[in-house]
Every structure is written in structure tokens, then in C-alpha cells.
N, C-alpha and C positions, 0 to 999 in steps of 0.2 A: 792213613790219616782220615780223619770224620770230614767231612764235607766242607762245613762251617769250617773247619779249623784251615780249611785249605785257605778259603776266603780271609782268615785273617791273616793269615800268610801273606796273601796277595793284595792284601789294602793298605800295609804299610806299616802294621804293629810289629814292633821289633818281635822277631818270634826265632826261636832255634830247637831242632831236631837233636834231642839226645838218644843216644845209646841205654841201653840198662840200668851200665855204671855210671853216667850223666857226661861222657865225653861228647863231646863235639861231633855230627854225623853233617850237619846242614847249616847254615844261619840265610837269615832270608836277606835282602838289600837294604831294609831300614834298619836292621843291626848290626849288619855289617860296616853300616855308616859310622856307627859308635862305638867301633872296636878299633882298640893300639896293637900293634905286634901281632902275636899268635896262641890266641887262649887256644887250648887243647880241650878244655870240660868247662863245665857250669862253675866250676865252686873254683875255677883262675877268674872267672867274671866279675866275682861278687866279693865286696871285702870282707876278709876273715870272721870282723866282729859279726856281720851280718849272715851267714852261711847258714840257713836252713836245715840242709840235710835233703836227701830226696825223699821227701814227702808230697801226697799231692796237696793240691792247698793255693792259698794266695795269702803273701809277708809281701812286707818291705824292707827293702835290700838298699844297699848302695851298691852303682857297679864302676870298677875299678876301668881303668884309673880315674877319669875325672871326676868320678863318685857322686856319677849321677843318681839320685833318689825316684824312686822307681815300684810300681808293685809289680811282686812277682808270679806269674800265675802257672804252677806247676799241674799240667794235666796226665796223665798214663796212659801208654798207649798198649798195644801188643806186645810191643819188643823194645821198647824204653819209654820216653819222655817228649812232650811237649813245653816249652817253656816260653812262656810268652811275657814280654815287658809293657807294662802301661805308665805313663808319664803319671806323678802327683800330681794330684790336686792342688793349687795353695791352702783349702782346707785342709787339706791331708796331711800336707806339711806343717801346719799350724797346729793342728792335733798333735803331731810328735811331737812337736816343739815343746808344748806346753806338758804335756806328759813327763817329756824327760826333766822337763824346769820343775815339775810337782816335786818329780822322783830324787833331786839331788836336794832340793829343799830339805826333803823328808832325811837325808843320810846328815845334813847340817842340824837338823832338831835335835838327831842322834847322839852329834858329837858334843852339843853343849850341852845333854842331858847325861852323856858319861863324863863331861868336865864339869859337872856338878855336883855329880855323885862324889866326888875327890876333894870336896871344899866345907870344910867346918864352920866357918864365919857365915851368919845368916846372913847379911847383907850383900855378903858377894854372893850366895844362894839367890839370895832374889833377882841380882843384879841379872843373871844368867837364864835365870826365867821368865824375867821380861824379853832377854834377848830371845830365847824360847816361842813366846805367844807373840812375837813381831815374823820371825819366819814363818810362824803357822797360819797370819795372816795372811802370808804369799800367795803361801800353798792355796787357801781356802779360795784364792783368788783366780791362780792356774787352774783349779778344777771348774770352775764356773764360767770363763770364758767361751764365747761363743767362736767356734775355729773358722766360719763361713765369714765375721763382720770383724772380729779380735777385738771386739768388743764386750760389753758384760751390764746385767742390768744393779746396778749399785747401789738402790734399794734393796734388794732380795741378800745381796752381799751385807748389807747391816745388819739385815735383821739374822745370820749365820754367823757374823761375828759377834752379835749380842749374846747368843745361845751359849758363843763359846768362851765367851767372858765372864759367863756366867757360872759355867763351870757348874750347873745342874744345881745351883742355890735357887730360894726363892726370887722372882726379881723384887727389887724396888717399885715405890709406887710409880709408874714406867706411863708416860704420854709419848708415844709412838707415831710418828704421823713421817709415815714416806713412801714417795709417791716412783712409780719408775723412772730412773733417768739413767738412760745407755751412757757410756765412757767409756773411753781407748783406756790400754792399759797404761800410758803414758800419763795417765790422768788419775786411773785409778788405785796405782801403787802406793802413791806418795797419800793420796785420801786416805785409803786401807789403814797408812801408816796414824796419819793424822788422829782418825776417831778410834784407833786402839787408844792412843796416848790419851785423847780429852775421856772416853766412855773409863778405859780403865782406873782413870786419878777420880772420875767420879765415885764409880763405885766402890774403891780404895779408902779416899775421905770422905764421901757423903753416905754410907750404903745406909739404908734405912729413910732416905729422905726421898725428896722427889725428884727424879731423873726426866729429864726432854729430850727425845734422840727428833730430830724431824730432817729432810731432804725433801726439796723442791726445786721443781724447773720442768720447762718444756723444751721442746726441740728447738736448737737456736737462739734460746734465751738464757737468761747467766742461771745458775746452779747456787741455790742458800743449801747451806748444812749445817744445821748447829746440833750442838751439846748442851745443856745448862742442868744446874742443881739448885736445892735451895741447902749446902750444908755450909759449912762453918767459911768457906771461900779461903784467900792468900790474909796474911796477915796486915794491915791497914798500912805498913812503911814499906809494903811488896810490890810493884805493877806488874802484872801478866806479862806487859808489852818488855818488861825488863827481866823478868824473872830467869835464873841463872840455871835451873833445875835439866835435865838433861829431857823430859818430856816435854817441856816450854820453849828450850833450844829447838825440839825435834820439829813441834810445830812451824816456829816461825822458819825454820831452814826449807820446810818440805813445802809449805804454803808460797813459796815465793816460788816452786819449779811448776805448780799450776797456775800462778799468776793471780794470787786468790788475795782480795781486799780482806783483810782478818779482824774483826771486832771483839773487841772484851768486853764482859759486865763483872766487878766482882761484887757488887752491891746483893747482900742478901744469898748470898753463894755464888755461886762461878757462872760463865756465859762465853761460851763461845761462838763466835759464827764466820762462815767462810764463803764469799764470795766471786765465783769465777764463770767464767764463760766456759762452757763445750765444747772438745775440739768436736770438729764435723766427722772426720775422719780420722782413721789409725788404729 
């Protein structure tokens, strides 16, 4: 065994000597500490879903039983294998996390996109596609998070949900004004959710007029987000604050889990804006 490798042998990284066929020759005392019973090879260590194969390399495994999460670092030696365990990161973990939340999102797109393909009536077509570009919000959201803070900057996130609301039409006359402001994701799912609904009903009922997406705030001071248009607005016996529509529902529901003072204008078209504090953390 190479020199270095003895040293991490001897400093405490879980590390074990395999054979060729990756059975069990050695385990050192730091993984001996995190072994049940009597594994015989590598691949009794490591749970099934995660099992590599012996390849050389560095994955992430879980290791059985208590299914600790782990990178695996498979080195070759002369006459088998070095296999060495490094604890995650929380980054690390965060990254999978959000990878695997991408990845299941994306198979839920899937399924309302073949449970649409099955439906004749446009309305329930559309209905489906909304629910559609609200998970794709998600998604756009897991991919953008930062794994080191699990936070995300939610200016740059608008302006990637705008792109994709737009669906590659020309925009609107578009006043764009936003500035960075970091959010937990606690914060900025229910948002995410918010400005599909207000950007989408714009552009839905106003398209051709003028559109206002703007976000502001600084660190530890409250967060304005508004929407507004100038097109045709709610009918004059309608109030935004009452309106029964299931995007007006969604609003007021999702605005109360951020804690967000919510303003209307329908005067001259529609006006949204949303006021709330930052968390610090999360």
C-alpha cells in the first residue's frame, strides 16, 4: 500500500482493504467503529440502490445499516482495492437533495403531461398546464440554489422564469427593474409560486400592453415585489382582495406563509405588490 495511503489509514478515515473481488481483507478502527455484525465484502456495506460496482473512482453511497451518507473513494492496488469513506459535506448533502427534488419534479411534469395528452376538453387541457409551468417553477428553483447558503438569488430566478413564461414570444413592453435579493427556500417557493400566477394572468390578459416585474430590498430590510399592467384589469363589481379565481386564491394562500402585506391596484389594469421581511437564515 502507497505511503500516503497508509497515513490515512492511520489518521482515522474510515478506510478498508479489499481483495480483488472487494471482500473484506482489513478495516481500520475508524470503521470498524461504524460497522453492525459481520460484512464479509464491500457491496454488504453499502445499500443496494447505491452499489457502484468496483470501479476506481469517488460516488456517494449510503452505508448500511444506519445509512450513513458518505463519499466513497475506490483506489487499486496491486492485488485488490483500497476503499476509503469520507463523511458529506452539508453542501454535499444539499446538492443531492436538491438534485433528487429536480429529478422527481421532472417525472411529476411527465405525468401531467401524459395525463393531458388523454383529455379532449381545452379547459381541462389548460387546467393541467398550469399545473405543468407551476412544477417547472420548482424545478427552475432546485437548479438555482446555492448548496453551501440553501439559499438563491430571486432576482436572477425572475428574470428565468420570465424567459420561460414567455415561451420564446416577443416580450411585452417590459420595465424590468430587479435588483439581488438572496431568500431561503422557505421563502422562495411560495414567491416562485406567486409571480407565475400575477406574470402569467398578465401576460394571458394584458399581452401587448405594458408589463412591470420589479424586486427590491436590502439585507435585513423588508422585500417589495410587484407585478402590474396597464390592460383591461377585473371587472368594476370584482375586488382582487375577494376574487374567487383559483390564481387570486393561490396568491392570498401562499402570501400569508411569507408573511407578505399584499396590495392591489385595479385602477387602469392590475397592481400587485408584496411586502415581507427576509428570513436571515435557512
Amino acid at each position: 500500500m502507497p505511503a500516503q495511503e497508509w497515513t490515512a489509514w492511520e489518521r482515522g478515515v474510515a478506510t478498508a482493504l479489499l481483495d480483488a473481488r472487494g471482500d473484506l481483507v482489513e478495516v481500520n478502527p475508524a470503521l470498524q467503529r461504524q460497522l453492525q455484525g459481520s460484512p464479509r465484502s464491500l457491496r454488504e456495506l453499502i445499500h443496494p440502490e447505491d452499489w457502484p460496482g468496483l470501479e476506481g473512482g469517488q460516488v456517494r453511497v449510503r452505508l448500511q445499516p444506519g445509512l450513513t451518507r458518505c463519499e466513497l473513494s475506490l483506489i487499486p492496488l496491486e492485488e485488490g482495492w483500497l476503499a476509503q469513506f469520507f463523511p458529506c459535506t452539508r453542501a454535499a448533502d444539499l446538492r443531492d437533495f436538491y438534485h433528487r427534488a429536480k429529478n422527481h419534479l421532472a417525472v411529476i411534469s411527465s405525468l401531467l403531461q401524459m395525463q393531458s395528452n388523454l383529455m379532449d376538453d381545452d379547459l381541462v387541457k389548460r387546467a393541467f398546464g398550469d399545473c405543468q409551468m407551476r412544477v417547472h417553477c420548482l424545478a427552475l428553483l432546485y437548479s438555482q440554489v446555492h448548496p453551501d447558503t440553501g439559499r438563491l438569488d430571486f432576482g436572477a430566478h425572475l428574470r428565468q422564469l420570465l424567459d420561460m413564461l414567455l415561451e420564446g414570444r416577443t416580450p411585452p413592453k417590459l420595465d424590468l427593474r430587479l435588483q439581488t435579493v438572496e431568500l431561503s427556500m422557505d421563502q422562495a417557493v411560495p414567491l416562485s409560486l406567486i409571480a407565475h400566477e400575477l406574470i402569467g394572468n398578465s401576460l394571458r390578459h394584458a399581452w401587448g400592453a405594458w408589463l412591470e416585474i420589479s424586486l427590491e430590498g436590502r439585507a435585513h430590510e423588508r422585500v417589495r415585489f410587484t407585478v402590474a399592467d396597464n390592460g383591461p384589469g377585473l371587472p368594476p363589481e370584482v375586488e382582487a382582495s375577494n376574487a374567487r379565481s383559483l390564481g387570486f386564491r393561490l396568491v392570498r394562500t401562499l402570501s400569508r406563509q411569507i408573511r407578505a402585506e399584499v396590495a392591489w391596484g385595479t385602477r387602469g389594469g392590475m397592481r400587485c405588490s408584496l411586502t415581507f421581511l427576509p428570513k436571515e437564515k435557512g
